[in-house]
C-alpha positions in Angstrom: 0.0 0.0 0.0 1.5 3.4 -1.2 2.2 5.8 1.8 -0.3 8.8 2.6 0.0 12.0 2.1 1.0 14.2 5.7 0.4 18.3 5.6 2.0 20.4 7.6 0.3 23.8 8.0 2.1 27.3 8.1 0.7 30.3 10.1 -1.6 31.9 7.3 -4.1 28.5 7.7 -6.7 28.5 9.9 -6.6 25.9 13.0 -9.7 24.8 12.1 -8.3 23.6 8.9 -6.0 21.3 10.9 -8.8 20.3 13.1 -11.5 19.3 10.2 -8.6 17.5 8.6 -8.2 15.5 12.0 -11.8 14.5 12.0 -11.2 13.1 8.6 -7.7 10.7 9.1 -5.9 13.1 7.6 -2.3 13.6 9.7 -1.6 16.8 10.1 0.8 19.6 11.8 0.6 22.9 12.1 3.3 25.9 12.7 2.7 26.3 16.5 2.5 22.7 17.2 6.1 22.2 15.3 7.8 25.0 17.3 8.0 26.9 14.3 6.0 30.3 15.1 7.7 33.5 13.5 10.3 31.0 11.6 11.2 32.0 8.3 10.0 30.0 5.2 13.3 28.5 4.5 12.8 27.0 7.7 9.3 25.8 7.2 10.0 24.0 4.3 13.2 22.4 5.8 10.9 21.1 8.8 8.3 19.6 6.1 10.8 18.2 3.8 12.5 16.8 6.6 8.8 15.6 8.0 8.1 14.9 4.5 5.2 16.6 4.6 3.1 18.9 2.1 2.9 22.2 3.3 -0.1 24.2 2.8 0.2 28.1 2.4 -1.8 31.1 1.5 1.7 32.8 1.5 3.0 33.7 -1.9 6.5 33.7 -1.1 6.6 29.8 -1.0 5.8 29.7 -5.0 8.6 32.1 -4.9 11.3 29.9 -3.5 9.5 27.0 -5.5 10.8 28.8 -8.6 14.2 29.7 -7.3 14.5 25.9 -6.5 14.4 25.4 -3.3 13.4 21.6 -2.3 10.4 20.8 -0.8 7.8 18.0 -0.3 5.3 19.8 -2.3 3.5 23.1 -1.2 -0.4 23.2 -1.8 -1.0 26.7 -2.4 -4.5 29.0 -2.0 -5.2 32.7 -2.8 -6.4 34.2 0.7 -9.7 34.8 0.6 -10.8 32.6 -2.0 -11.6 29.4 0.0 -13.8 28.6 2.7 -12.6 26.5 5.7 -14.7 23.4 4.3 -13.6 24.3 0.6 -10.1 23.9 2.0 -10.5 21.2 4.2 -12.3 19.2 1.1 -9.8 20.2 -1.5 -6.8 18.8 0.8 -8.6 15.7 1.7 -8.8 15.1 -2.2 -5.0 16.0 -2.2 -4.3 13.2 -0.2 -6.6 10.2 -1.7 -5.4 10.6 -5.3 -1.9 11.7 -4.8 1.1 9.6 -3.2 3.8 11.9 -1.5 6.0 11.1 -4.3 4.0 12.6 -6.8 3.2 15.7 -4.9 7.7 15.9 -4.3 8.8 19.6 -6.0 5.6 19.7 -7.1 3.2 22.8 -6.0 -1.0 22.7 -6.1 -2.8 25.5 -6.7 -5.7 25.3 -4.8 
């Protein structure tokens, strides 16, 4: 069976993101809980590559260092404002049944 796809959150998502994916079996951390409060990005994406974990972002500045490179486990991205909490919760819960963390490697979602 192919591993699952884990998200990590970063400080522009909503708790209740993290908690709705909970509620669904879908493992999840989120900046606080990872010690990573007022970290730069750098260091967010080191913590979820090294967690292999998708981060999820509202934050432009992650597409930016997509582009320059930077490694990463995959970054699903949202325009603020655009989503509702169960939009988002829905969209990443679709995120993780079709896609393996392989596929989702270097690779950025736009939500």
């Amino acid at each position: 069976m192919a591993s699952k796809i884990r998200f990590h959150l970063d400080e522009s998502v909503a708790v209740a993101v993290a908690q709705g994916l909970r509620r669904r079996g879908v493992e999840v951390t989120t900046t606080s809980e990872a010690g990573l409060t007022s970290a730069d990005d750098e260091s967010q994406l080191a913590f979820a590559l090294r967690e292999r974990r998708v981060l999820v972002t509202q934050d432009a500045d992650f597409i930016r260092l997509h582009q320059r490179g930077v490694q990463h486990a995959g970054v699903a991205y949202f325009d603020p404002g655009v989503r509702t909490v169960g939009q988002l919760i829905a969209q990443l819960v679709l995120i993780e049944e079709v896609l393996t963390p392989e596929e989702m490697e270097g690779q950025v979602e736009f939500l």
